[in-house]
N, C-alpha and C positions, 0 to 999 in steps of 0.2 A: 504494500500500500504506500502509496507517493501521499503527500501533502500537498501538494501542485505548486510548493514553494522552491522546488526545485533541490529543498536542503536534506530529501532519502525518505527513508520510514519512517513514519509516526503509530506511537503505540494504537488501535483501534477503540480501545479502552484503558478503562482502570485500570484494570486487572494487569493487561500487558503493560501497561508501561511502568507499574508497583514490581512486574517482575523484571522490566530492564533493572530498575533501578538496584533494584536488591543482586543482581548479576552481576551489576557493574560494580559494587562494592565488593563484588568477592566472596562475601558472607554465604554459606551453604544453607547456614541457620536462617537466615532473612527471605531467602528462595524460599524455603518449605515454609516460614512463616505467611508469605504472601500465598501460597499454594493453597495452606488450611485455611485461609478464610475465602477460599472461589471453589463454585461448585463447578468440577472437572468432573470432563465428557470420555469417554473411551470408542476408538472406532469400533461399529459392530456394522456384518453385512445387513441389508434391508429387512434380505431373506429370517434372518436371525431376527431382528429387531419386530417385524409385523407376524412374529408368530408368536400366537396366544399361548404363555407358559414356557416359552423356551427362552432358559439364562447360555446365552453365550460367554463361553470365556472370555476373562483376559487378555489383549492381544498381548504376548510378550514377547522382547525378545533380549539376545545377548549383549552385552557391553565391553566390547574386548579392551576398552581403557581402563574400567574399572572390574573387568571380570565380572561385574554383577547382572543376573536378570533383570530387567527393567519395563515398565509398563507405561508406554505414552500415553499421554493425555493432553487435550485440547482444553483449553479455555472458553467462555461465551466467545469471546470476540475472534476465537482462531476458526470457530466452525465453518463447514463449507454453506454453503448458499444452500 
């Protein structure tokens, strides 16, 4: 997303730009703080999501920087259209 000021990305919301900011400081602690207060989305297929009763997993996957499993998650304002 441009700003049309020609000066790059502008956060879409709150949420992203509490999480620029908390990123740009470095603080791992300050990320998850801003995380636990926004209600995060997980992708799930259509097929998965409009069927009555059916919990799709997790999408996860590896992290070979950190060796850890890891579970993406979107924001309100990272959702697709």
């Amino acid at each position: 997303m441009t700003t049309g000021t020609g000066i790059g990305w502008a956060p879409p919301t709150e949420a992203e730009r509490l999480l620029q900011e908390s990123a740009a400081s470095g603080s791992t602690e300050a990320v998850l703080d801003a995380l636990s207060r926004r209600r995060l989305h997980v992708m799930a297929a259509r097929l998965h999501a409009d069927t009555p009763g059916f919990t799709a997993p997790f999408p996860s996957q590896y992290d070979p920087v950190t060796g850890r499993t890891c579970v993406p998650v979107l924001t309100s304002g990272m959702l697709p259209p």
